[in-house]
C-alpha positions as CSV (number, residue, x, y, z in Angstrom):
1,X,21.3,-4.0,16.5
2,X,19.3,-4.8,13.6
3,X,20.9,-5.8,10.4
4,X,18.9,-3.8,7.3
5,X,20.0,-3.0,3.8
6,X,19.2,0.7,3.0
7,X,18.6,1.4,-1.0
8,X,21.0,4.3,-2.2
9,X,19.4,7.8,-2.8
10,X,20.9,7.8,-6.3
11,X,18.1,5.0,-7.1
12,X,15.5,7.4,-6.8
13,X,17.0,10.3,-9.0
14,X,14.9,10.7,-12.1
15,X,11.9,8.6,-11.4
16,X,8.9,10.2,-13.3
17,X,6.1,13.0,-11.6
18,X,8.3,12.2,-8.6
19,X,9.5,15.2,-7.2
20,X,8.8,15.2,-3.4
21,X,11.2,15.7,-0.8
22,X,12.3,12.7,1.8
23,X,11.5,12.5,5.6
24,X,12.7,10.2,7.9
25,X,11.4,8.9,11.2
26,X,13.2,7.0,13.3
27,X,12.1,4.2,14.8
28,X,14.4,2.0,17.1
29,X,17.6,1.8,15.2
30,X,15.6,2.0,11.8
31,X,14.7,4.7,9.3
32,X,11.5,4.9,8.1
33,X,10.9,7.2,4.8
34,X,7.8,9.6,4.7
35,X,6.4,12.3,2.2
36,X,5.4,15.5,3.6
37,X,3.3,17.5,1.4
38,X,1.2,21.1,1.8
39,X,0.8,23.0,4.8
40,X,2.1,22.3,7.9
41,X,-1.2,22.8,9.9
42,X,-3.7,21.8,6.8
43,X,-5.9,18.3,7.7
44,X,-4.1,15.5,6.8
45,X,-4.6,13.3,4.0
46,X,-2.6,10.0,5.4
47,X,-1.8,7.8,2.2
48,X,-1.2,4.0,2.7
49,X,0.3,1.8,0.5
50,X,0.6,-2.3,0.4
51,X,2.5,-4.9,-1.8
52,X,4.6,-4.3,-3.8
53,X,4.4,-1.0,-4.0
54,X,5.8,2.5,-2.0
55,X,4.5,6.1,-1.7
56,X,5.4,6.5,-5.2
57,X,1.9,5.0,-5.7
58,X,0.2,8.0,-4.9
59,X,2.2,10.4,-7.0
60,X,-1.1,11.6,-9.1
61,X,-3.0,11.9,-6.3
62,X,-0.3,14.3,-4.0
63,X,-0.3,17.0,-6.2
64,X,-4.4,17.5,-6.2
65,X,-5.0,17.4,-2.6
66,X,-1.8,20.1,-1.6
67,X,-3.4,21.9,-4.5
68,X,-6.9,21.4,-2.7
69,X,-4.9,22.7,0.8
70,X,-4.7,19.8,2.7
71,X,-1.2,18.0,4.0
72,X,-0.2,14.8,2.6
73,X,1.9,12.2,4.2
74,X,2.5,9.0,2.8
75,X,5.0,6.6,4.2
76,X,6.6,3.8,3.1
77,X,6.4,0.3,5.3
78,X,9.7,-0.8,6.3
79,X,11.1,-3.6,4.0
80,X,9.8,-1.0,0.8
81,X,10.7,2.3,-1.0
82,X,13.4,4.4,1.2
83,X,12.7,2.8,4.1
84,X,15.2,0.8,5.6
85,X,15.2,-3.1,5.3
86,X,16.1,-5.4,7.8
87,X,17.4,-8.4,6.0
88,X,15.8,-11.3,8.6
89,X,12.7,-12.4,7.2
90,X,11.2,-13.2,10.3
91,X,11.5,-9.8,11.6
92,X,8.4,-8.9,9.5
93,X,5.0,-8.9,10.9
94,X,2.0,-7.0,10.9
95,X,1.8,-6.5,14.2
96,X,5.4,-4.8,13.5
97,X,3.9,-2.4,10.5
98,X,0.9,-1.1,12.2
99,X,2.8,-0.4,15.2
100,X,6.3,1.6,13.3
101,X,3.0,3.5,11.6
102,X,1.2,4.3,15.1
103,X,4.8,5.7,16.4
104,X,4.7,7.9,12.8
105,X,1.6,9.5,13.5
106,X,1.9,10.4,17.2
107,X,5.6,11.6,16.7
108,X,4.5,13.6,14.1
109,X,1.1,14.5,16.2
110,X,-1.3,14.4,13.2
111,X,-4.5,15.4,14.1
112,X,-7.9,15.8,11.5
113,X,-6.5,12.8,9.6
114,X,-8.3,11.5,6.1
115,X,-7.1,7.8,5.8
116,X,-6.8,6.7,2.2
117,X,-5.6,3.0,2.7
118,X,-5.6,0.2,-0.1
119,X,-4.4,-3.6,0.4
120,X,-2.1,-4.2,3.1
121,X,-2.6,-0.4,3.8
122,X,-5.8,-1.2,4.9
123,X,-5.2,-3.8,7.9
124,X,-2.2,-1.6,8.9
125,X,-4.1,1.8,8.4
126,X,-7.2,1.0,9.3
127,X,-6.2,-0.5,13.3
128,X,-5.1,3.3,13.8
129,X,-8.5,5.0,13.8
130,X,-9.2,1.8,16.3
131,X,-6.3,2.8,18.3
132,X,-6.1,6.6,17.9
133,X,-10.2,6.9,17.1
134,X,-10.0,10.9,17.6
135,X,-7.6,11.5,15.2
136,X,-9.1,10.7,12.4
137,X,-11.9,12.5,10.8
138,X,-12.9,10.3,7.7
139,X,-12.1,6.8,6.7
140,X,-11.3,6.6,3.2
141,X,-10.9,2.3,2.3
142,X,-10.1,1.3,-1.5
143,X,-9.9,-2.3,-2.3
144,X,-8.6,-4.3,0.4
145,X,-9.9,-5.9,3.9
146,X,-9.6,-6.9,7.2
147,X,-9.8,-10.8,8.1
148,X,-12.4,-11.8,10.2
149,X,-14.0,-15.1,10.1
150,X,-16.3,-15.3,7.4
151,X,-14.3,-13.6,4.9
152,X,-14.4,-15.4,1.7
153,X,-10.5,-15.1,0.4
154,X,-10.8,-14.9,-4.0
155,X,-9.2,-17.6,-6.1
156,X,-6.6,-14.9,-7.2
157,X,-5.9,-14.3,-3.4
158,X,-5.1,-17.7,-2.4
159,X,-3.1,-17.9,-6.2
160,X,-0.9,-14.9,-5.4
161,X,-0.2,-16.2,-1.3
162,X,0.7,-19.9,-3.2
163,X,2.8,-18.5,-5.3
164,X,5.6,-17.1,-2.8
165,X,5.6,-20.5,-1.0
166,X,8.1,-22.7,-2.1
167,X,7.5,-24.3,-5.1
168,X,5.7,-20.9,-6.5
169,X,6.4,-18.8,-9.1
170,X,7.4,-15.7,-7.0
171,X,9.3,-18.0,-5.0
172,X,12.8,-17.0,-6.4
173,X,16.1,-15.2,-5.8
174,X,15.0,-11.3,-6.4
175,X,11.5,-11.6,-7.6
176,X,11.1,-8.6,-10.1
177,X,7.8,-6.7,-9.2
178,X,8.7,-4.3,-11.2
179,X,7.6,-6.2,-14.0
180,X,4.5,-7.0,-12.1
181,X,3.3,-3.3,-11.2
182,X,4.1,-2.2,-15.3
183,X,2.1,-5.1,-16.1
184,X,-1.1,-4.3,-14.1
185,X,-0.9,-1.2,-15.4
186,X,-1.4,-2.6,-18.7
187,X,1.6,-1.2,-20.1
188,X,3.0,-4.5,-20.4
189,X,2.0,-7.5,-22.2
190,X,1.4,-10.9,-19.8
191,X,3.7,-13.2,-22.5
192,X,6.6,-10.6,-22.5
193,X,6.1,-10.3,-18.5
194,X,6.5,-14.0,-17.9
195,X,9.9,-14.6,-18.9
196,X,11.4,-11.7,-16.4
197,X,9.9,-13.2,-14.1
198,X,10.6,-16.4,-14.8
199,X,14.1,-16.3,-16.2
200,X,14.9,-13.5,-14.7
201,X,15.6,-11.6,-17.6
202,X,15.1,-7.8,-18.0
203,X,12.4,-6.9,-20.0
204,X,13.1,-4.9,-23.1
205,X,10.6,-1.8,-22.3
206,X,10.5,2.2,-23.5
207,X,8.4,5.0,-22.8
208,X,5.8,4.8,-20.3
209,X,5.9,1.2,-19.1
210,X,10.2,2.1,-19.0
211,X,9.6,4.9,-16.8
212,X,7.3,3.1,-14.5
213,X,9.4,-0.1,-14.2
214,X,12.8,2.2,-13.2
215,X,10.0,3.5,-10.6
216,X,8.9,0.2,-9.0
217,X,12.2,-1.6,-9.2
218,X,14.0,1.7,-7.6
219,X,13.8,-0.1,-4.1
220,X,15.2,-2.7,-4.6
221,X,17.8,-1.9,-7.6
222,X,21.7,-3.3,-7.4
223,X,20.6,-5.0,-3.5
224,X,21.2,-7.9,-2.6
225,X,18.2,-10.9,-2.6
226,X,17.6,-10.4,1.8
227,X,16.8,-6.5,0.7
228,X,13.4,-8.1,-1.0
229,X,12.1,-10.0,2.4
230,X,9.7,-7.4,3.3
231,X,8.3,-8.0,0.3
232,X,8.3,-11.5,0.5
233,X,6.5,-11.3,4.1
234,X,3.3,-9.4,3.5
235,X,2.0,-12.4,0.9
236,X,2.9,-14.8,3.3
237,X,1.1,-13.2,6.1
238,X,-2.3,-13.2,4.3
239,X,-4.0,-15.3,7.2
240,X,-5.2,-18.0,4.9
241,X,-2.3,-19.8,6.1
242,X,-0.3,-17.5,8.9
243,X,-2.7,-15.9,10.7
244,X,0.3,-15.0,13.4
245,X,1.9,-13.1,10.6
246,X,-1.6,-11.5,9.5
247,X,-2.0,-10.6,12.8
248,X,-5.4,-12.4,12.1
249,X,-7.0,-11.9,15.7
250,X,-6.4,-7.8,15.8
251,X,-7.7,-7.7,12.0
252,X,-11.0,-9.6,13.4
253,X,-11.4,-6.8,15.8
254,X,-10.8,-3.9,13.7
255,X,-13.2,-5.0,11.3
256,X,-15.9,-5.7,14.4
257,X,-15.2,-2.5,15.9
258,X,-15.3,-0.4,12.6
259,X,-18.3,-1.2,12.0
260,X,-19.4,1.4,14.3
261,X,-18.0,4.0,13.4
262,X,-19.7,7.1,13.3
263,X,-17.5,9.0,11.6
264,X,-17.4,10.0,7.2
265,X,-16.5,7.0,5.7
266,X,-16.1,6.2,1.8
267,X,-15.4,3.2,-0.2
268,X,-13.7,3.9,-3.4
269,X,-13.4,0.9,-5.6
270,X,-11.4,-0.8,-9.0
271,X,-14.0,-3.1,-10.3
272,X,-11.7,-4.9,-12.3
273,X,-9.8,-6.0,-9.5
274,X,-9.7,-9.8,-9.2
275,X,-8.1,-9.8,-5.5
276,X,-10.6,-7.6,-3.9
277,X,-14.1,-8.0,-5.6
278,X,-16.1,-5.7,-6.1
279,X,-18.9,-7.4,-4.3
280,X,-17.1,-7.7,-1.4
281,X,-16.8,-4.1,-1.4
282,X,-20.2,-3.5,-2.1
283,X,-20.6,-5.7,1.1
284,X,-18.5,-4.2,3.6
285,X,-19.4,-0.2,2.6
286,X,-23.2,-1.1,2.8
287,X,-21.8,-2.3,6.4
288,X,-20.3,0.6,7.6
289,X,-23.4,2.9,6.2
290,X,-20.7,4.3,3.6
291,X,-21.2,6.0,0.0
292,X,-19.7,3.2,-2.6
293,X,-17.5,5.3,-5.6
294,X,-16.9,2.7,-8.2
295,X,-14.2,2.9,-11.0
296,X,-15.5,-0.2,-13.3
297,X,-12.4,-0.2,-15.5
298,X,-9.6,-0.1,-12.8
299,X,-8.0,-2.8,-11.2
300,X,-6.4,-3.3,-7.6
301,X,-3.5,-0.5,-7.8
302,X,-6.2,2.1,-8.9
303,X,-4.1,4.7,-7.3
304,X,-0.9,4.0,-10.4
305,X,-3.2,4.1,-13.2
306,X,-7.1,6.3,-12.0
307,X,-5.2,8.9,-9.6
308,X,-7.2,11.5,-10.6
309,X,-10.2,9.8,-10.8
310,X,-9.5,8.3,-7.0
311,X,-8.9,12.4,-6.0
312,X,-11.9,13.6,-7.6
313,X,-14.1,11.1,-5.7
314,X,-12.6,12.0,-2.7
315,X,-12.5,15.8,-3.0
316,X,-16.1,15.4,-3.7
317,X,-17.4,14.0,-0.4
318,X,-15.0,16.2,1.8
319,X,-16.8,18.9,-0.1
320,X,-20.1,17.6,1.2
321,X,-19.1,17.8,4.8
């Protein structure tokens, strides 16, 4: 039996453009939480999220597709959003993700899939059109990777893995990324960010950057510190330093083997981003023989703050065939 913490519905009620329904699948003794949007037997556009975020992350960007008749379903990783989260640390790998998101998609036999994937949505989404090759129709990849050997990690890459080791600044009894996510998102000022996460104070906010705090701290809200380990594990399995965790070997052979595929692929990009360069992914779509859609003024979670922008490129080349 595994021990997991699992967040109260009454955390979600409220949260802004966020009107969806739940799903569950079960997977061994564990609930994973899914969002299941437009027709039933549309293609599927399969939306991945990473850290820190959920499937709350692509609430712009649901309501344009259904609208556009396709079927969304975005899940969230164990360890994040409604899914259940098991408290031991340890029990969180990658290996673990991408398999709990292979079960989703057979049990829920999706077929004609469109893969939107974006940091640690990429290494867990992207293995499945390795794995499940015919299920998938186009490859959609927006500022992440897959580790393979001569991947050049950023400066802010090997900052943000440091600072969840001991010692770190993330490296603290319940970590607020709630602060973190309003701050990218520019609604929040760095010096009045610091001290929540710091201190652990609660940041005096209103409005927008309110609304979208209550949204990224819904998770883990009122839970105890174990309920934030799956957030803890994914920066600590970038292989720079756990390449066991990272599942580093598969990763190398996704990226090897996707780089012939013969299948739509596009690369949509945040140019500000400092994790994921935009050279790098430049790089890897001029690889894969893939159109490059750049965003110059967005940065890594260009889903929370260009949604529309990120639809529009997309609806575009599906209307091109």
């Amino acid at each position: 039996m595994t021990d997991f913490i699992r967040t109260p519905e009454a955390n979600f009620e409220g949260l802004k453009d966020f009107s969806f329904q739940p799903h569950y699948h079960e997977w061994q003794d564990l609930c994973m939480h899914y969002l299941d949007e437009g027709p039933a037997d549309a293609p599927v556009m399969l939306l991945l999220h990473g850290m820190p975020t959920w499937s709350y992350l692509y609430r712009d960007i649901i309501p344009l597709f259904v609208e556009a008749g396709y079927r969304c379903i975005a899940p969230d990783h164990m360890g994040f959003g409604r899914s259940d989260k098991p408290i031991d640390i340890h029990w969180y790998t990658i290996a673990r993700h991408t398999e709990i998101l292979t079960s989703l998609i057979t049990a829920l036999d999706l077929q004609e899939i469109t893969l939107l994937c974006q940091d640690w949505g990429g290494p867990t989404g992207l293995a499945q059109a390795v794995y499940m090759p015919e299920r998938f129709d186009r490859l959609v990849i927006m500022n992440t990777w897959l580790h393979h050997p001569q991947y050049e990690y950023s400066h802010a890459i090997r900052n943000w893995n440091q600072n969840w080791h001991e010692g770190g600044m993330f490296c603290r009894e319940k970590p607020n990324v709630g602060v973190l996510m309003t701050m990218s998102s520019g609604l929040m000022q760095r010096e009045e960010a610091f001290p929540a996460i710091v201190e652990g104070t609660e940041p005096d906010l209103s409005g927008a950057a309110a609304e979208m705090y209550k949204a990224y701290n819904a998770p883990v809200l009122g839970l105890p510190d174990e309920a934030y380990n799956g957030l803890r594990r994914f920066p600590l399995s970038i292989p720079l330093d756990s390449p066991d965790n990272g599942n580093a070997a598969a990763q190398a052979h996704h990226y090897r083997t996707l780089l012939e595929w013969d299948k739509a692929v596009n690369f949509v990009w945040g140019c500000a981003d400092d994790v994921f360069l935009e050279p790098w992914g430049r790089t890897w779509a001029e690889r894969m023989n893939a159109s490059f859609d750049a965003i110059p003024d967005a940065g890594h979670f260009l889903q929370n703050t260009h949604g529309a922008e990120v639809a529009g490129f997309v609806l575009e080349h599906m209307a091109e065939g």
